[in-house]
Biopython code that builds the backbone (N, CA, C, O; Angstrom):
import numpy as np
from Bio.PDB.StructureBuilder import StructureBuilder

atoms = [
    (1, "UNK", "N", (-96.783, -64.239, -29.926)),
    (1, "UNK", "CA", (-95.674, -65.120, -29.623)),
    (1, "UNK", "C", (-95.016, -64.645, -28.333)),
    (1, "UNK", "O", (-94.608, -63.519, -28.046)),
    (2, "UNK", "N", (-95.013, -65.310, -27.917)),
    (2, "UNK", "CA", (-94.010, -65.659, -25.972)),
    (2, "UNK", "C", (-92.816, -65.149, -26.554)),
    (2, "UNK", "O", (-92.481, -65.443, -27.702)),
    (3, "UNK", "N", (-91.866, -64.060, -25.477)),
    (3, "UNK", "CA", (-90.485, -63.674, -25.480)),
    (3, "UNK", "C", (-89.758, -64.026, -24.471)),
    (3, "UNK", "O", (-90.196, -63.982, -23.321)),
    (4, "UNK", "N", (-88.072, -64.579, -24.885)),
    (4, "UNK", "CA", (-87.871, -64.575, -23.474)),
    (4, "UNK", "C", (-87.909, -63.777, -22.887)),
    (4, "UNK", "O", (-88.158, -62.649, -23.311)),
    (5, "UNK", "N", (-87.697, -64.033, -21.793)),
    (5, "UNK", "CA", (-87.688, -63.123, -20.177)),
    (5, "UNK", "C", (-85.982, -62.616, -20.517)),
    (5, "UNK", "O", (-85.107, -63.338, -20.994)),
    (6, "UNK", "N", (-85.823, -60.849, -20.017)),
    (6, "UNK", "CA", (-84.920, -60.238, -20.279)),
    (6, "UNK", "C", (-83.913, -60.856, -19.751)),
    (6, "UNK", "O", (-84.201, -61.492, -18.738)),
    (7, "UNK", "N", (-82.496, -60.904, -20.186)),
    (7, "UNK", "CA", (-81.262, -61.229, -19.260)),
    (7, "UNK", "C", (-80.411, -61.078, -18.088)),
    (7, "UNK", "O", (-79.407, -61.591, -17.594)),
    (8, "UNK", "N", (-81.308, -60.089, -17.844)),
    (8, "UNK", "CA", (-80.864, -59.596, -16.547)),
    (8, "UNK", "C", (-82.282, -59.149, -15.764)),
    (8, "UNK", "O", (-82.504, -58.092, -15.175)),
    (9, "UNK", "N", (-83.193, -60.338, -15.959)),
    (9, "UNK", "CA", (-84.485, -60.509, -14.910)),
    (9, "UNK", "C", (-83.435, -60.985, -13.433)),
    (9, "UNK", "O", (-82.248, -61.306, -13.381)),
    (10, "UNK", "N", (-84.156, -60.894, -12.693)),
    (10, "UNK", "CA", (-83.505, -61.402, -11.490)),
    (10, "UNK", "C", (-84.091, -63.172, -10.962)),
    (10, "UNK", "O", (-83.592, -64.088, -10.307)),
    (11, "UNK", "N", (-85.340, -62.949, -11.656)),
    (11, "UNK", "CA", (-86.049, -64.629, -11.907)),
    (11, "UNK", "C", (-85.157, -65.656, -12.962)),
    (11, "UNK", "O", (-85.219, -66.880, -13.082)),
    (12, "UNK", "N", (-84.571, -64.962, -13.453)),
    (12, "UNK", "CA", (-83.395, -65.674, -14.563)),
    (12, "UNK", "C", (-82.602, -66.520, -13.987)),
    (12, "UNK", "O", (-82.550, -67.718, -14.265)),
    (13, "UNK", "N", (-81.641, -65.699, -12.777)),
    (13, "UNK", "CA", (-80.466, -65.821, -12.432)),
    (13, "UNK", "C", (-80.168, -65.539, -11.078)),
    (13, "UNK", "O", (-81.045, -65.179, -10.293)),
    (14, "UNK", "N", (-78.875, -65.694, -10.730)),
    (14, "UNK", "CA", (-77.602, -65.528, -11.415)),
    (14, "UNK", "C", (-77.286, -67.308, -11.224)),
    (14, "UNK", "O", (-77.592, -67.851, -10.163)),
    (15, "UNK", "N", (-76.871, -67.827, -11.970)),
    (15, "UNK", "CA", (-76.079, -69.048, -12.289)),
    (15, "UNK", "C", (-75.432, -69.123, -11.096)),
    (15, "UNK", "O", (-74.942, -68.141, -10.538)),
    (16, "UNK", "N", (-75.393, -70.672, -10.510)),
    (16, "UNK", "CA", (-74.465, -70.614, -9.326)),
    (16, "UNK", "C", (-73.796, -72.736, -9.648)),
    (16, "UNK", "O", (-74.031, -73.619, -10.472)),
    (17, "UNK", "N", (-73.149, -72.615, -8.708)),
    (17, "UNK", "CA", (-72.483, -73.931, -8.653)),
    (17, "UNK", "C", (-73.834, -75.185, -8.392)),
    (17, "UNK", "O", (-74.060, -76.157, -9.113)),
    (18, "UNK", "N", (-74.609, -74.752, -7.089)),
    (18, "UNK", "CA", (-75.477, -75.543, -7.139)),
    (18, "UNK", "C", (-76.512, -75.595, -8.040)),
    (18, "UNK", "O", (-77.141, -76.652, -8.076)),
    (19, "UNK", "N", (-76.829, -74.728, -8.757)),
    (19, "UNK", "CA", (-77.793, -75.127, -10.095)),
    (19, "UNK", "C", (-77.547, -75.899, -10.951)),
    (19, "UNK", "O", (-78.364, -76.215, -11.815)),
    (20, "UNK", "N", (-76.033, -76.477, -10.848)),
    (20, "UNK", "CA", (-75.632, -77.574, -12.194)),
    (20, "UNK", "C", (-75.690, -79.097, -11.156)),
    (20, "UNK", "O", (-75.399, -79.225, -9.966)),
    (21, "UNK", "N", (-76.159, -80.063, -12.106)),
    (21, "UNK", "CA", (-76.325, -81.438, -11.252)),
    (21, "UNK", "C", (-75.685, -82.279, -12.524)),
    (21, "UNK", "O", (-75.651, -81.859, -13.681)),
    (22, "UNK", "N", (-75.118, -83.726, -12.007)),
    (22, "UNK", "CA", (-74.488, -84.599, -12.852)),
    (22, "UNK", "C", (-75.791, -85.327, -12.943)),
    (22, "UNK", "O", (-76.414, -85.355, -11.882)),
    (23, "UNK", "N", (-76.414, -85.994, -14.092)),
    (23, "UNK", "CA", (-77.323, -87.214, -14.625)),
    (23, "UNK", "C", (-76.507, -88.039, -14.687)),
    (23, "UNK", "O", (-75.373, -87.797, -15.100)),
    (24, "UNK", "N", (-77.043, -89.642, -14.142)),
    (24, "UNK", "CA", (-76.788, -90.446, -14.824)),
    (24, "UNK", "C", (-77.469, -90.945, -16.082)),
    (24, "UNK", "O", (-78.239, -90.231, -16.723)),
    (25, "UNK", "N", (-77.172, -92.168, -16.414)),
    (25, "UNK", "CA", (-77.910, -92.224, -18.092)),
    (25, "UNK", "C", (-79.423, -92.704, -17.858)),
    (25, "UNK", "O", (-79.990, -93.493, -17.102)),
    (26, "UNK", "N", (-79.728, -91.980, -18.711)),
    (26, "UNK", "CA", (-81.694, -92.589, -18.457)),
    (26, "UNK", "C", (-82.024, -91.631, -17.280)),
    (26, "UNK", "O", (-83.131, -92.017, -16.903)),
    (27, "UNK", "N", (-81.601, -90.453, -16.402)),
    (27, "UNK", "CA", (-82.138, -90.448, -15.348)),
    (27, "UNK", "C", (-82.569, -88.946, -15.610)),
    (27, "UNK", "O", (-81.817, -88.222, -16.262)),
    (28, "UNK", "N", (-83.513, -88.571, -15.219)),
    (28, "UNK", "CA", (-84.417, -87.029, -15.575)),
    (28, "UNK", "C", (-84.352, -86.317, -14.082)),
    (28, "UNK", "O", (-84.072, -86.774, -12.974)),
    (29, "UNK", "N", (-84.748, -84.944, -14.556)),
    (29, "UNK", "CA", (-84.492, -83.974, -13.404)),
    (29, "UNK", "C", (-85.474, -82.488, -13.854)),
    (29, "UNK", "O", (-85.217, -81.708, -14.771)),
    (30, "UNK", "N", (-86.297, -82.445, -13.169)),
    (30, "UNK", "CA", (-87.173, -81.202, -13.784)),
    (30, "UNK", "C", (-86.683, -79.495, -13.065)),
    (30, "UNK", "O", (-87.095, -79.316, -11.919)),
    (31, "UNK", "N", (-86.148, -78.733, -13.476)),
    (31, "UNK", "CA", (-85.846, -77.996, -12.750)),
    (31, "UNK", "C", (-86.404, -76.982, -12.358)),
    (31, "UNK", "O", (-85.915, -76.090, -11.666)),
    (32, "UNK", "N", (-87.592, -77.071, -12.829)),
    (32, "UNK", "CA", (-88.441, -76.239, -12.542)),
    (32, "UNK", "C", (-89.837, -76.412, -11.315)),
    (32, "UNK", "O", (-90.955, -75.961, -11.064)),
    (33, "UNK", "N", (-88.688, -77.524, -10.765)),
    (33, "UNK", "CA", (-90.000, -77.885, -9.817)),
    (33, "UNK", "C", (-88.828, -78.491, -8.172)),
    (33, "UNK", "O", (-87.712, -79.012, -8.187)),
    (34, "UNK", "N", (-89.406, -78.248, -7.400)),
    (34, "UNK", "CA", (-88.476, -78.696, -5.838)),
    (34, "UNK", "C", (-88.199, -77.869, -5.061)),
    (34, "UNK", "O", (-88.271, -76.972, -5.902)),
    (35, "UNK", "N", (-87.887, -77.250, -4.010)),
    (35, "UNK", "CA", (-87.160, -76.123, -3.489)),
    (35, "UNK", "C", (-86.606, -75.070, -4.059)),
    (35, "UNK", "O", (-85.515, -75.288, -4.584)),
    (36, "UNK", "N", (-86.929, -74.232, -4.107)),
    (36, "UNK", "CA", (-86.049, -72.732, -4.772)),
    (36, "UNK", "C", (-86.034, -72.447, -6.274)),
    (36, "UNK", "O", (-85.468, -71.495, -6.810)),
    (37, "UNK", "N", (-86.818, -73.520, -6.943)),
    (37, "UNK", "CA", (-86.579, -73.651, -8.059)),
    (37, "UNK", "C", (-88.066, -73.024, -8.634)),
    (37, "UNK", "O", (-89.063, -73.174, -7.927)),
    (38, "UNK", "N", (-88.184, -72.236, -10.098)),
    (38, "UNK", "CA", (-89.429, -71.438, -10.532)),
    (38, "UNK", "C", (-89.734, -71.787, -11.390)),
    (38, "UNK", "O", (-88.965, -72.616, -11.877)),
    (39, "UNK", "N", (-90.805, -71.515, -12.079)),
    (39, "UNK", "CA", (-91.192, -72.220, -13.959)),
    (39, "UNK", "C", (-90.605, -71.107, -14.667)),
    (39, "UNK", "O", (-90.241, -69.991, -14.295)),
    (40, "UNK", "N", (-90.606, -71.710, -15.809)),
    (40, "UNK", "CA", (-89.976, -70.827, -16.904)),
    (40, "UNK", "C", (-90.748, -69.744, -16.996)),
    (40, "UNK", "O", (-91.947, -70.022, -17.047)),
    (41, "UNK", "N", (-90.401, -68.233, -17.047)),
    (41, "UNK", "CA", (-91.233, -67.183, -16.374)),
    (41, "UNK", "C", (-91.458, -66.892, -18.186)),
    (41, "UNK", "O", (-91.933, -65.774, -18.387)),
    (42, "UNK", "N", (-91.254, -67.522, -19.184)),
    (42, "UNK", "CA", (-91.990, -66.782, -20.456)),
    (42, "UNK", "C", (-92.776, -68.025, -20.732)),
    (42, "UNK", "O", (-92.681, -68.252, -21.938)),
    (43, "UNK", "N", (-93.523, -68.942, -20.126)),
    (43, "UNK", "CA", (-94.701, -69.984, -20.409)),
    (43, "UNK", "C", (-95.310, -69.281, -19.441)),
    (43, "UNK", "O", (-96.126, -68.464, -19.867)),
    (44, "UNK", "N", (-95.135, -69.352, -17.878)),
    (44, "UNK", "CA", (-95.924, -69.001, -16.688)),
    (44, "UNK", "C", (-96.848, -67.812, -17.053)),
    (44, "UNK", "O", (-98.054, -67.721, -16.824)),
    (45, "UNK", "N", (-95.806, -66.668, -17.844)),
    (45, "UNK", "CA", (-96.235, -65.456, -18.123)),
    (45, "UNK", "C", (-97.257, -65.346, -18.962)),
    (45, "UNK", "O", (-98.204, -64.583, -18.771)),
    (46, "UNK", "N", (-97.142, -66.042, -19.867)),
    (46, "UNK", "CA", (-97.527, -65.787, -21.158)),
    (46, "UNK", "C", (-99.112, -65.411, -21.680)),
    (46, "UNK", "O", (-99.796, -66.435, -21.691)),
    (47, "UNK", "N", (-99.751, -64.375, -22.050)),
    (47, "UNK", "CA", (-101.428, -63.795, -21.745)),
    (47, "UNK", "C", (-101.414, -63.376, -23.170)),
    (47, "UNK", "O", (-100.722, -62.373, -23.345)),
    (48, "UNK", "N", (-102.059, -63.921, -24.396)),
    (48, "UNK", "CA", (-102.610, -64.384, -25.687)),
    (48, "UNK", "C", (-103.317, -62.526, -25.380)),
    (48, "UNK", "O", (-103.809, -61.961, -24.404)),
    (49, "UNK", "N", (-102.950, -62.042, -27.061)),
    (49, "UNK", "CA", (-103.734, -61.035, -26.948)),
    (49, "UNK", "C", (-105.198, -61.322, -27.375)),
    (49, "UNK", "O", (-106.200, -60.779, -26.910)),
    (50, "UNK", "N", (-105.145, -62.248, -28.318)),
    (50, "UNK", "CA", (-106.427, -62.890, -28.759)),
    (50, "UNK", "C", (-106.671, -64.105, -28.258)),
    (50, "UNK", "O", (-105.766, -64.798, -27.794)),
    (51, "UNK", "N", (-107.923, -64.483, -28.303)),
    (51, "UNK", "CA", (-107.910, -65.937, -28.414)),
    (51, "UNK", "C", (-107.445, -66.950, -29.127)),
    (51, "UNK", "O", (-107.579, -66.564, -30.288)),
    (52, "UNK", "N", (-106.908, -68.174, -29.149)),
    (52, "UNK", "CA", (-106.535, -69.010, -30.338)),
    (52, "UNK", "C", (-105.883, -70.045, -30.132)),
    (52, "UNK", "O", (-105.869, -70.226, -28.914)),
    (53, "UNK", "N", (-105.256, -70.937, -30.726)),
    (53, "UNK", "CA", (-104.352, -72.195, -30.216)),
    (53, "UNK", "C", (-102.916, -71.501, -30.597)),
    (53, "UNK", "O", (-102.709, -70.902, -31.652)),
    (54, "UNK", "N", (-101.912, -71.702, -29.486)),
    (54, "UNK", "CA", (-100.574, -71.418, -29.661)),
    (54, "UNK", "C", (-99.514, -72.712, -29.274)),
    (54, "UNK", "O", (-99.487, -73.531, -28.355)),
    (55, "UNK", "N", (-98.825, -72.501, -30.238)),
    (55, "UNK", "CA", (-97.722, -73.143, -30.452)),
    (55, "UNK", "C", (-96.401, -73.052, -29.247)),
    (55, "UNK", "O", (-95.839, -71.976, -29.448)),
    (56, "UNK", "N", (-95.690, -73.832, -28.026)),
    (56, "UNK", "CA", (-94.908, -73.474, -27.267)),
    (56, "UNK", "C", (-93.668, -74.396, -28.110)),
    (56, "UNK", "O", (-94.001, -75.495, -28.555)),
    (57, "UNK", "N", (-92.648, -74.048, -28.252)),
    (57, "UNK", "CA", (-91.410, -74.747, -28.869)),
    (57, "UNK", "C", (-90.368, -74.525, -27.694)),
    (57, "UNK", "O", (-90.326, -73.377, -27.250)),
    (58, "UNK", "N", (-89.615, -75.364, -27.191)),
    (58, "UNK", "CA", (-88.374, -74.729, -26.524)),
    (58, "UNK", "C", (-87.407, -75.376, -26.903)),
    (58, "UNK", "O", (-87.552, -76.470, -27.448)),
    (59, "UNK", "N", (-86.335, -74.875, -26.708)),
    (59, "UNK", "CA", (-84.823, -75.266, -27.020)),
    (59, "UNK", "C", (-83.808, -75.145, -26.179)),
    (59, "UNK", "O", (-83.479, -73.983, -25.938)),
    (60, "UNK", "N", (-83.123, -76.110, -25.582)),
    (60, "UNK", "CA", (-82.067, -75.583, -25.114)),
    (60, "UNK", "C", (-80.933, -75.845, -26.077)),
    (60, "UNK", "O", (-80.887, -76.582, -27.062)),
    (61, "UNK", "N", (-79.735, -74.787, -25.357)),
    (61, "UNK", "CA", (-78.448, -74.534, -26.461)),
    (61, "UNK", "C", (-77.766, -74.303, -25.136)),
    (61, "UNK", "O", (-77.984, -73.376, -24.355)),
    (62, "UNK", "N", (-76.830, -75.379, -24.995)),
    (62, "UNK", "CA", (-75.824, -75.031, -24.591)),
    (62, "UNK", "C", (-74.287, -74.850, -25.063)),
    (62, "UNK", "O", (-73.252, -75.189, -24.489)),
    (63, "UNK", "N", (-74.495, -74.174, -26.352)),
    (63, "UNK", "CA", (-73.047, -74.299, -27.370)),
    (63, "UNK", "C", (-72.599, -72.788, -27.387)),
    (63, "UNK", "O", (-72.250, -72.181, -28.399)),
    (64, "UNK", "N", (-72.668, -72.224, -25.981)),
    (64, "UNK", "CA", (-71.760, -70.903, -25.997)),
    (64, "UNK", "C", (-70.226, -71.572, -25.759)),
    (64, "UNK", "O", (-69.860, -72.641, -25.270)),
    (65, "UNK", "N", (-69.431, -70.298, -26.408)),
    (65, "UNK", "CA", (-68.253, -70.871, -26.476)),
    (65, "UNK", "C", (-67.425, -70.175, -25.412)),
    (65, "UNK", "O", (-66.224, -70.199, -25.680)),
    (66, "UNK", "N", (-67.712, -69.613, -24.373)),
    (66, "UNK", "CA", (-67.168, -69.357, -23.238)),
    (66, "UNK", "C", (-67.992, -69.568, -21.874)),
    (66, "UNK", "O", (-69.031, -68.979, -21.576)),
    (67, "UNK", "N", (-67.350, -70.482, -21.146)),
    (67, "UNK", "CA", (-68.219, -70.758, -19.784)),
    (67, "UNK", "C", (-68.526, -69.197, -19.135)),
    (67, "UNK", "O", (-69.499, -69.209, -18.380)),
    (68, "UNK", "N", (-67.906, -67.927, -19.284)),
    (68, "UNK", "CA", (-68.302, -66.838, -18.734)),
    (68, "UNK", "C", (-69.783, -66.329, -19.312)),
    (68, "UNK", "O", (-70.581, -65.816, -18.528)),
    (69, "UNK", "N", (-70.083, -66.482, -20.607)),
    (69, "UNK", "CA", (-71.561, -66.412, -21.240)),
    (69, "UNK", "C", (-72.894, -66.599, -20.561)),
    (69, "UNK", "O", (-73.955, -65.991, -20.699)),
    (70, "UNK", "N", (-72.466, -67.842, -19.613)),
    (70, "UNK", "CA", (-73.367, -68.528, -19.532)),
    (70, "UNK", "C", (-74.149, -67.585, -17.981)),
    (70, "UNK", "O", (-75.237, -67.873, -17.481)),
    (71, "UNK", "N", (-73.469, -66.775, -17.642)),
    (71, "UNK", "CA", (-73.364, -66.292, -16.180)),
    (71, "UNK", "C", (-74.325, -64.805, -15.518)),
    (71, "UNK", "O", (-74.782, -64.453, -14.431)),
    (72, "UNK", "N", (-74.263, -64.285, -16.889)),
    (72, "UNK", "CA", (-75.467, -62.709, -16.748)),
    (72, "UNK", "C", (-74.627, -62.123, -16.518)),
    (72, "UNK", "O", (-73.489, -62.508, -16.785)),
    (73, "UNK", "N", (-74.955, -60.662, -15.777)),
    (73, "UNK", "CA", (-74.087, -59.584, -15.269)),
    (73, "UNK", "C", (-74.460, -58.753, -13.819)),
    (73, "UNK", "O", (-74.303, -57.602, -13.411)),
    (74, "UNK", "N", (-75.158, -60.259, -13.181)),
    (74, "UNK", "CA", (-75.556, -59.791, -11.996)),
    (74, "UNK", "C", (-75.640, -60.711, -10.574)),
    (74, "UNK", "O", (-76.368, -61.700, -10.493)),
    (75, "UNK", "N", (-75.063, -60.389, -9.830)),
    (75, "UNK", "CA", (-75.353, -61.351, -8.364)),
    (75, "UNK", "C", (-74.314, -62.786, -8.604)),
    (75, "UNK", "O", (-74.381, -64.002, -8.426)),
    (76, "UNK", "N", (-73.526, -61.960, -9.023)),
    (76, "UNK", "CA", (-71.942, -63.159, -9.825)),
    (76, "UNK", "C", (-71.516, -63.672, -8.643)),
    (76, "UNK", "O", (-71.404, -62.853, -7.731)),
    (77, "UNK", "N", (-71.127, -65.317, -8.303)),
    (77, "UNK", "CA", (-70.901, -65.933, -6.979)),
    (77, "UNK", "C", (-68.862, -65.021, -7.374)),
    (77, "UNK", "O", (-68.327, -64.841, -8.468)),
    (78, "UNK", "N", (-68.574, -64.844, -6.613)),
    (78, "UNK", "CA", (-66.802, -64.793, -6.300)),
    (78, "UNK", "C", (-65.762, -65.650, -6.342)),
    (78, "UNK", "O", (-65.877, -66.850, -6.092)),
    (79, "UNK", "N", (-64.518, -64.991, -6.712)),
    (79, "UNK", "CA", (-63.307, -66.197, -5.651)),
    (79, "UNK", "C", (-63.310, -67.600, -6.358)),
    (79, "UNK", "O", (-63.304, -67.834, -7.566)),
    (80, "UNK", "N", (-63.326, -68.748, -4.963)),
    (80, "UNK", "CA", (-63.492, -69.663, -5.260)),
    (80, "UNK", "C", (-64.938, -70.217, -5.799)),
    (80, "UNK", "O", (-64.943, -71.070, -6.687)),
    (81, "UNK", "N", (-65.716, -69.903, -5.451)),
    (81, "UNK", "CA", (-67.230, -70.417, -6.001)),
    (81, "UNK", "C", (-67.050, -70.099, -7.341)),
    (81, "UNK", "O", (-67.430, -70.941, -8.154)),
    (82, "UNK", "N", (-66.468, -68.894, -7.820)),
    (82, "UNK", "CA", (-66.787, -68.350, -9.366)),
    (82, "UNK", "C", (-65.817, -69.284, -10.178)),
    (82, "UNK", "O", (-66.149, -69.659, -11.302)),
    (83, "UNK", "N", (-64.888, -69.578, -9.743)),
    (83, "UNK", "CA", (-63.733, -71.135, -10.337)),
    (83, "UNK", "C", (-64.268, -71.973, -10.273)),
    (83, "UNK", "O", (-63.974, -72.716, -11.209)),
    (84, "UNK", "N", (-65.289, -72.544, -9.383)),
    (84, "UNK", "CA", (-65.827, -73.762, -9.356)),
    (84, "UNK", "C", (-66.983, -74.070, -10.058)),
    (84, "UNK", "O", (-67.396, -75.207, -10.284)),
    (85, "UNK", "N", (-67.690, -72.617, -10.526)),
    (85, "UNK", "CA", (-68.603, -72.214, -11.354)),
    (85, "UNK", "C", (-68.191, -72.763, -12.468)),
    (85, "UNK", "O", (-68.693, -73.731, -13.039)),
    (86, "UNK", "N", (-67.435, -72.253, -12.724)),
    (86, "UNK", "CA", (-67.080, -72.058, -14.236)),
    (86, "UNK", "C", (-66.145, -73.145, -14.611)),
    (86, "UNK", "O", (-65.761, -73.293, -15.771)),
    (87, "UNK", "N", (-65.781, -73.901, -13.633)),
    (87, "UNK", "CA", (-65.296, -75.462, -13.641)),
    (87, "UNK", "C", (-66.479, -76.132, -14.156)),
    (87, "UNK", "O", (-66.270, -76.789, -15.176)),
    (88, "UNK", "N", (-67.514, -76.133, -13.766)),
    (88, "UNK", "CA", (-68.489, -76.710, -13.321)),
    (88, "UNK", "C", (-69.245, -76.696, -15.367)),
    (88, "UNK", "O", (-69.491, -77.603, -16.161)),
    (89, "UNK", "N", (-69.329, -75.502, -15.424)),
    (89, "UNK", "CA", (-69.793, -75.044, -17.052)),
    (89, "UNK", "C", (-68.819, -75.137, -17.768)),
    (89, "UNK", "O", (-68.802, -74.020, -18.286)),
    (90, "UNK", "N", (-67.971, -75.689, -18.178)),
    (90, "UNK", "CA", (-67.290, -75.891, -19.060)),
    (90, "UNK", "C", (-66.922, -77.447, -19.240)),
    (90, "UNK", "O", (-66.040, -77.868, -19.988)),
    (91, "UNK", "N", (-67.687, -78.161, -18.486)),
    (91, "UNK", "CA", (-67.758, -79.674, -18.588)),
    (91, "UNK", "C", (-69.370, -80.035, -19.365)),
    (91, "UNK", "O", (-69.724, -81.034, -19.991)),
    (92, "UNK", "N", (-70.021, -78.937, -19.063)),
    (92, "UNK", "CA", (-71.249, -79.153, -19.742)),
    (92, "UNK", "C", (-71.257, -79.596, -20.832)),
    (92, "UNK", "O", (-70.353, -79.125, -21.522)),
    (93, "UNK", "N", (-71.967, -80.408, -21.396)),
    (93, "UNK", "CA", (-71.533, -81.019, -23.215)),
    (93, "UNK", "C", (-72.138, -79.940, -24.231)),
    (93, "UNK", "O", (-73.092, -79.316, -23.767)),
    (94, "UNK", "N", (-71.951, -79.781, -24.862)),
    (94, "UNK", "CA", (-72.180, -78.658, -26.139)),
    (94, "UNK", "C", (-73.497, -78.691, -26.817)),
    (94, "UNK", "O", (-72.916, -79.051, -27.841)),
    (95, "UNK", "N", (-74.436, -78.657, -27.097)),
    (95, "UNK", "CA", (-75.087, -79.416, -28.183)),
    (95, "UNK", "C", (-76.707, -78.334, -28.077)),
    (95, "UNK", "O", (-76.956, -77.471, -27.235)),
    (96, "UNK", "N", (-77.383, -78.691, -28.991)),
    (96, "UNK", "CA", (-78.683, -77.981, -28.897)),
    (96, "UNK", "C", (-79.855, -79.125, -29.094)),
    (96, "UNK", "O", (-79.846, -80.087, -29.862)),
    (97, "UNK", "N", (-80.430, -78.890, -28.561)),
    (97, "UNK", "CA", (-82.159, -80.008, -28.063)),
    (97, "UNK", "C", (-83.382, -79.492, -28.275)),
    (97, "UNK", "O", (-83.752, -78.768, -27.350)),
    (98, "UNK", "N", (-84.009, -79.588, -29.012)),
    (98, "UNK", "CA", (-85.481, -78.854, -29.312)),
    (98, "UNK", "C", (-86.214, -79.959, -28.975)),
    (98, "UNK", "O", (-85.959, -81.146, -29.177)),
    (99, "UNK", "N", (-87.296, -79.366, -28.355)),
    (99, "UNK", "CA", (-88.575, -80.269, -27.689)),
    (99, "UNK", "C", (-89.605, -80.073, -28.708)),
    (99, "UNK", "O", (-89.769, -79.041, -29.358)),
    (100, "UNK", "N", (-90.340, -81.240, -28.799)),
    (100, "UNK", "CA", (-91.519, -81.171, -30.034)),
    (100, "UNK", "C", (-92.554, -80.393, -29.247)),
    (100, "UNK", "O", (-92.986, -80.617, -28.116)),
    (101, "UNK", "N", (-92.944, -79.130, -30.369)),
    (101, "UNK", "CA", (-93.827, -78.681, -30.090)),
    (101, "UNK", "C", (-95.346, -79.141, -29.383)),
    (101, "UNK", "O", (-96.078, -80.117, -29.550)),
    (102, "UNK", "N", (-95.405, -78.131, -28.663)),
    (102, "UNK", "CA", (-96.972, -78.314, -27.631)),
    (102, "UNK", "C", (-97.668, -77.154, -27.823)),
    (102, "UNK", "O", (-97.302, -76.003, -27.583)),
    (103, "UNK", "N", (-99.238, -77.754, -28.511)),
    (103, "UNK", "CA", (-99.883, -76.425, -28.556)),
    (103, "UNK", "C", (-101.285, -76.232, -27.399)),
    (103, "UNK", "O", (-102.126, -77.129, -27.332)),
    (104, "UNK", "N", (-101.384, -75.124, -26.642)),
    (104, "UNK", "CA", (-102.363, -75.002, -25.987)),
    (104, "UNK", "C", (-103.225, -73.860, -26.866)),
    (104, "UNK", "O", (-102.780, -72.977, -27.599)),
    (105, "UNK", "N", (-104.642, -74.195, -26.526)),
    (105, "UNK", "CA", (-105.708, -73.580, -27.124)),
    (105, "UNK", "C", (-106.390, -72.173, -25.689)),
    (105, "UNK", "O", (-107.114, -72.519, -24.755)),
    (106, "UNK", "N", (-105.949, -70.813, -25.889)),
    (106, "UNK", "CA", (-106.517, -70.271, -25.101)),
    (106, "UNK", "C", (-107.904, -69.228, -25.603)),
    (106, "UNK", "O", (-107.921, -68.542, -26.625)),
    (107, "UNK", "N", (-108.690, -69.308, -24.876)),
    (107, "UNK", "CA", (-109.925, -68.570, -24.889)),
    (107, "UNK", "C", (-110.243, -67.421, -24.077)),
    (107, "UNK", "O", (-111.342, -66.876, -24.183)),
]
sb = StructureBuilder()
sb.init_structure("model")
sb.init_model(0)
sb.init_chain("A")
sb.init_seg("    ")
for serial, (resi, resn, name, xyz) in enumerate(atoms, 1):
    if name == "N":
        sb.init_residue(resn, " ", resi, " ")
    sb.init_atom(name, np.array(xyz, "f"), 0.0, 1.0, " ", f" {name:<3s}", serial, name[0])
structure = sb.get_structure()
């Protein structure tokens, strides 16, 4: 089984103002793909000690109850950016989303 990637990877983070975007309704945004942006480094990573079909599940949760949570403990924007940060995450809506499982078969 895939782990996340530690919390204080530097591929993680650090959370900034421009990483949060407004959707409108119906409208998608992959963030793991465009300029500056990386794949999720515990799929990219991920090397089966055996062979076999594995199961990928993901979830997001955004129901921490302090916009400071959301931030790590490293390469923290300042000042005004860090207010606007954290303006910015605390409008986020609350809720948790699980994606239906996808299984790849590795050999």
């Amino acid at each position: 089984m895939a782990s996340p990637a530690p919390a204080e990877d530097p591929l993680v983070g650090p959370l900034g103002p421009a990483d949060l975007r407004r959707l409108a309704p119906g409208e998608s945004w992959d963030p793991a793909s465009g300029p500056g942006c990386l794949p999720l480094m515990t799929f990219a990573h991920f090397a089966p000690r055996r062979p076999g079909r594995f199961r990928y599940a993901l979830t997001l949760d955004t129901e921490a109850a302090r916009p400071q949570d959301w931030l790590g403990g490293f390469g923290l924007p300042a000042g005004t950016e860090l207010d606007e940060l954290l303006a910015l995450v605390a409008r986020v809506p609350r809720t948790t989303v699980v994606a239906d499982p996808v299984e790849v078969d590795f050999r």
